[in-house]
Every structure is written in structure tokens, then in C-alpha cells.
ChimeraX commands (.cxc) that place a marker at each C-alpha (Angstrom):
marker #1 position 0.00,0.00,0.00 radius 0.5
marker #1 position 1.35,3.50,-1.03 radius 0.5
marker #1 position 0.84,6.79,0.00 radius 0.5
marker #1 position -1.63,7.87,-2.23 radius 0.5
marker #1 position -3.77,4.76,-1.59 radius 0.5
marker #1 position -4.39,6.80,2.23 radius 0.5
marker #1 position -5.83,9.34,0.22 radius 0.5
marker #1 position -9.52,7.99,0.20 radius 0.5
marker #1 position -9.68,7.22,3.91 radius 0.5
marker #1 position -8.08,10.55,4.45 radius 0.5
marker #1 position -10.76,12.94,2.68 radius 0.5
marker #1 position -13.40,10.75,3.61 radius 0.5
marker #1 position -12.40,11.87,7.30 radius 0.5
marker #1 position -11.73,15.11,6.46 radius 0.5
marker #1 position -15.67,15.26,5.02 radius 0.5
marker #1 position -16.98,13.74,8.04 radius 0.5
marker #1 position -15.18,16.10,10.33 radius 0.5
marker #1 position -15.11,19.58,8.29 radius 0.5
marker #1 position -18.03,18.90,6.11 radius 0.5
marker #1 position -21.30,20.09,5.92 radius 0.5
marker #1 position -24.83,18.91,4.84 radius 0.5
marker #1 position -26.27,19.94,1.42 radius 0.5
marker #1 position -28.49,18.60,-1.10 radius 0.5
marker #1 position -27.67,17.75,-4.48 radius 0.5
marker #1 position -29.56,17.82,-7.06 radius 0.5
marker #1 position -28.79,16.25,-10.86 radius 0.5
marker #1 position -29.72,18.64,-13.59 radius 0.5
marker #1 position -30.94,15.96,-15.82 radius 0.5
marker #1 position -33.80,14.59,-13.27 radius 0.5
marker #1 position -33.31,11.91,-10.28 radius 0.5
marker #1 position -33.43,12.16,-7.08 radius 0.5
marker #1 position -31.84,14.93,-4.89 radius 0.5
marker #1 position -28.99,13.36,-3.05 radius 0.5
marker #1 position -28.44,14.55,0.67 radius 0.5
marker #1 position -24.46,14.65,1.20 radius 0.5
marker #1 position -21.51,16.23,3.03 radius 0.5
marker #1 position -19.15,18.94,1.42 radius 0.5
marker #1 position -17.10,21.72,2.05 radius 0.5
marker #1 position -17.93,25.23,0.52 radius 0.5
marker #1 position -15.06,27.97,-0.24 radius 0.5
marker #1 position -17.23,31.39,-0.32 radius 0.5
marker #1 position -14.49,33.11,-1.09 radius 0.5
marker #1 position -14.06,37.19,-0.42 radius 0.5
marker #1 position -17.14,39.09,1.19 radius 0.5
marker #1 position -18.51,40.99,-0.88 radius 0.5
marker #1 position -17.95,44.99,0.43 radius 0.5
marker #1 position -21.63,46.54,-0.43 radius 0.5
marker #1 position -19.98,48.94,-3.13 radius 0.5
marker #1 position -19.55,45.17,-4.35 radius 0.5
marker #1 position -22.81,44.04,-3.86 radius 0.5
marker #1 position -24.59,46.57,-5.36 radius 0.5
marker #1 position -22.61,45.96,-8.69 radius 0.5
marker #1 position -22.78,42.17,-8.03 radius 0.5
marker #1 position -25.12,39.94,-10.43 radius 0.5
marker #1 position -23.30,36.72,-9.47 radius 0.5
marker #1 position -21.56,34.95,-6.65 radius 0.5
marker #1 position -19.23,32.51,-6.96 radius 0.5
marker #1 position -18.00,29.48,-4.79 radius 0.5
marker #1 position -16.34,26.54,-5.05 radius 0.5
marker #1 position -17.07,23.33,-3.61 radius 0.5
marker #1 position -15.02,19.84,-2.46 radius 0.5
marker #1 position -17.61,16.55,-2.65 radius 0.5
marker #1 position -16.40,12.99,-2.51 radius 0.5
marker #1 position -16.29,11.54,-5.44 radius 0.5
marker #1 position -17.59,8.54,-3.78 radius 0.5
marker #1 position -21.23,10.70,-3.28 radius 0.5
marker #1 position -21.34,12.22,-6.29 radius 0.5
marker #1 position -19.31,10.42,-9.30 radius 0.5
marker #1 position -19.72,12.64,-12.40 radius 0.5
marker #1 position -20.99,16.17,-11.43 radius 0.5
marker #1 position -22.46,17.75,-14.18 radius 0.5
marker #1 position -23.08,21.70,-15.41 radius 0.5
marker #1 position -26.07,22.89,-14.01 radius 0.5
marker #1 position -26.76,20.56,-11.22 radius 0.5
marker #1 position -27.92,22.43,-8.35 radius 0.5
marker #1 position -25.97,22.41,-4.68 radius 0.5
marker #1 position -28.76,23.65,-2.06 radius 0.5
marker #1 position -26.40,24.79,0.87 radius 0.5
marker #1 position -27.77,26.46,3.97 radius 0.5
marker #1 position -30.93,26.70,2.50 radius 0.5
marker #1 position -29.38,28.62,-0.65 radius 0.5
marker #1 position -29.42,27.08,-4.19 radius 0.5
marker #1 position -26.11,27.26,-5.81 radius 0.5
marker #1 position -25.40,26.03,-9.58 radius 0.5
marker #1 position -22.15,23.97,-11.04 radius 0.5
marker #1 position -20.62,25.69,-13.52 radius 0.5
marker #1 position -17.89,23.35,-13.74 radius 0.5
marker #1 position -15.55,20.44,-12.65 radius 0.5
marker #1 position -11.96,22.79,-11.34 radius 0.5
marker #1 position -11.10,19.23,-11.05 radius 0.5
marker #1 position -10.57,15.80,-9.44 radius 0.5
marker #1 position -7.67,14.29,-6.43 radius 0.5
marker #1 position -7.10,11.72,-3.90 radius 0.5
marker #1 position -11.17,10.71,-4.40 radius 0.5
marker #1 position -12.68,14.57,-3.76 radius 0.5
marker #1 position -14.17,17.06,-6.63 radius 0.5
marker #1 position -13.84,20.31,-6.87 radius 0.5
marker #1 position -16.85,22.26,-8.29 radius 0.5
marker #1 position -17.06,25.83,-9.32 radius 0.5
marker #1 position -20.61,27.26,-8.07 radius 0.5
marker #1 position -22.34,29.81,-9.23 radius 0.5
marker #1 position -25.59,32.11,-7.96 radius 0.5
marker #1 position -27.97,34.83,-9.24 radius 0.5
marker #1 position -27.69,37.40,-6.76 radius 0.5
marker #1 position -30.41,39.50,-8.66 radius 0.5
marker #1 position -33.54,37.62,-6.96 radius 0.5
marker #1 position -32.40,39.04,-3.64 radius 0.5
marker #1 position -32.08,42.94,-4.75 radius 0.5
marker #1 position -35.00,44.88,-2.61 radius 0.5
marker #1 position -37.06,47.26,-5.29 radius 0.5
marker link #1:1,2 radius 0.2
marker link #1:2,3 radius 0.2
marker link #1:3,4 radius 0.2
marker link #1:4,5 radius 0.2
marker link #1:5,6 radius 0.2
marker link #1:6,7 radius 0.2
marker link #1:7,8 radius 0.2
marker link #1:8,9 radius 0.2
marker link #1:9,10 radius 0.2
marker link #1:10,11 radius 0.2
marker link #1:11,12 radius 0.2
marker link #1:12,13 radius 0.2
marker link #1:13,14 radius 0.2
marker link #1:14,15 radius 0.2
marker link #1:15,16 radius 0.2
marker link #1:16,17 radius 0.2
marker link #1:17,18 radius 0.2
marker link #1:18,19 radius 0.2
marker link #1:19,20 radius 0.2
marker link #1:20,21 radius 0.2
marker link #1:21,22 radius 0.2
marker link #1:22,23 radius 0.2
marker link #1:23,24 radius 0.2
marker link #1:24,25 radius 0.2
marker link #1:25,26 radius 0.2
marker link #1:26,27 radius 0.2
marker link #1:27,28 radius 0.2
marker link #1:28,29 radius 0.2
marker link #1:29,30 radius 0.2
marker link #1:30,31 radius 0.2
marker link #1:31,32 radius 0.2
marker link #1:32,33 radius 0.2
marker link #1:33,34 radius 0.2
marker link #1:34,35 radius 0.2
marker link #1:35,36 radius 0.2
marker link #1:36,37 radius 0.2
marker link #1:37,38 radius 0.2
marker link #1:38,39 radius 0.2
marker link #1:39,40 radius 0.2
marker link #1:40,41 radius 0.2
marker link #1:41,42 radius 0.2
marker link #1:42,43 radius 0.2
marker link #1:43,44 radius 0.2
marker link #1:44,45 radius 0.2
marker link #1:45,46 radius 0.2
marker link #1:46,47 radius 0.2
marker link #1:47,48 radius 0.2
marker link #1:48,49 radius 0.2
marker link #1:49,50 radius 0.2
marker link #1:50,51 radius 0.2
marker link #1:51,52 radius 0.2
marker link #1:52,53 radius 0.2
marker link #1:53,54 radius 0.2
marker link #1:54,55 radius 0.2
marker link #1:55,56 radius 0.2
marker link #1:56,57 radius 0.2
marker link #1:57,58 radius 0.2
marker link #1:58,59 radius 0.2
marker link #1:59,60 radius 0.2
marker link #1:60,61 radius 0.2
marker link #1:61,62 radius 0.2
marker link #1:62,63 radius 0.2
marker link #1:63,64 radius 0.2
marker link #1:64,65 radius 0.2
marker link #1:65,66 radius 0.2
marker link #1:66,67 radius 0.2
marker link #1:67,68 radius 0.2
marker link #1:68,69 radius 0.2
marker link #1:69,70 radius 0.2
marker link #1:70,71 radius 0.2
marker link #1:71,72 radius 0.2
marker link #1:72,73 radius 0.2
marker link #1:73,74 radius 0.2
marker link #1:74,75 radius 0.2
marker link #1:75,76 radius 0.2
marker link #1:76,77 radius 0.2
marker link #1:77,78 radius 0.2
marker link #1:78,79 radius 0.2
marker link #1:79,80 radius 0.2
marker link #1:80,81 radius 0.2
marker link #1:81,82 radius 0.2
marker link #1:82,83 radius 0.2
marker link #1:83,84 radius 0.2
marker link #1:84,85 radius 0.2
marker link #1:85,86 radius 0.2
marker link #1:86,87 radius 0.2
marker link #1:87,88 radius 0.2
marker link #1:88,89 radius 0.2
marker link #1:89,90 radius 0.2
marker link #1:90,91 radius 0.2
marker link #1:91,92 radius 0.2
marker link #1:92,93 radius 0.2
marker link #1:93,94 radius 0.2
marker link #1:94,95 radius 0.2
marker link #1:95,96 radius 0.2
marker link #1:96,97 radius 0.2
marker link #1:97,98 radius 0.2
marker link #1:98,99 radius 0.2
marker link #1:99,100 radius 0.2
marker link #1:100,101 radius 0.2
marker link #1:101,102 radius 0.2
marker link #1:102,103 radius 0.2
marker link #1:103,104 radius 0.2
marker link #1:104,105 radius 0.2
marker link #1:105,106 radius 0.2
marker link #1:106,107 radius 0.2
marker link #1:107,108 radius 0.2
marker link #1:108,109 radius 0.2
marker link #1:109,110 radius 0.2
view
């Protein structure tokens, strides 16, 4: 057994411990799948930024063991807020990472 063969084991423990619970959803139909990940926000937004904002991004680490081929356009509800895969950044050790995207404009106040 080799060092990269730990690698599964590893990030499955690191989900269990540092992930959280979200629901995802295949674009093409089935059934939402409740799973653990871990969600990058990124920067927060200053609200100069927010008011020019149309789009926030994320990324997001899933076990490839949950989800096996994530797709464009699937949806990631996390914390209640729908999120959208805009693509695969890509794939190690048995964890994805997916770029996320989400319209910001439903929550502008008229």
C-alpha cells in the first residue's frame, strides 16, 4: 500500500469532520442526493460590491464517492441557498472540486 492509496480514507475523514450537509440535485432529473461537502465562499462581498454584483461565486469539495460525475447545471442547495455547477476545477485523492455559481439579482429589494 502507497501513500496515495491513504488518500480515500483521508478525505473521507476530512468530510466527516469539516463537512457540511447539502443537497444535491442532478440537472438531468433523479433524485436529490443529501451529502456532506465543504464550501469555499471566497471574499465578502464589500456593499460597493454588492450593489454591482449579479453573481456569486464558490467553489465546492464533494467525494467523489457521493457524487461520481458532477455535471453543469446541477444544483448544490447549501444552507438553504441554491447554488449552480458551472464546472468540474477538477478531481484528487477521491474529492471534486466544483465551481458554483448564484444569481444574486432575486435578492435585490425594489
Amino acid at each position: 500500500m502507497g501513500y496515495q492509496d491513504n488518500f480515500p480514507r483521508v478525505n473521507a475523514s476530512m468530510m466527516a469532520s469539516f463537512g457540511e450537509p447539502i443537497i444535491y440535485a442532478p440537472a438531468g432529473g433523479g433524485d436529490p442526493l443529501p451529502i456532506s461537502g465543504i464550501p469555499d465562499f471566497g471574499e465578502d462581498l464589500d456593499d460597493a460590491q454588492w450593489r454591482a454584483a449579479l453573481q456569486a461565486s464558490a467553489e465546492l469539495q464533494v467525494l467523489e464517492s457521493d457524487i461520481a460525475d458532477p455535471q453543469p447545471n446541477d444544483t448544490v442547495t447549501i444552507d438553504g441557498t441554491d447554488w449552480t455547477v458551472v464546472r468540474k476545477i477538477s478531481r484528487a485523492g477521491g474529492v471534486w472540486k466544483l465551481a458554483l455559481l448564484r444569481d444574486l439579482r432575486p435578492t435585490f429589494r425594489k
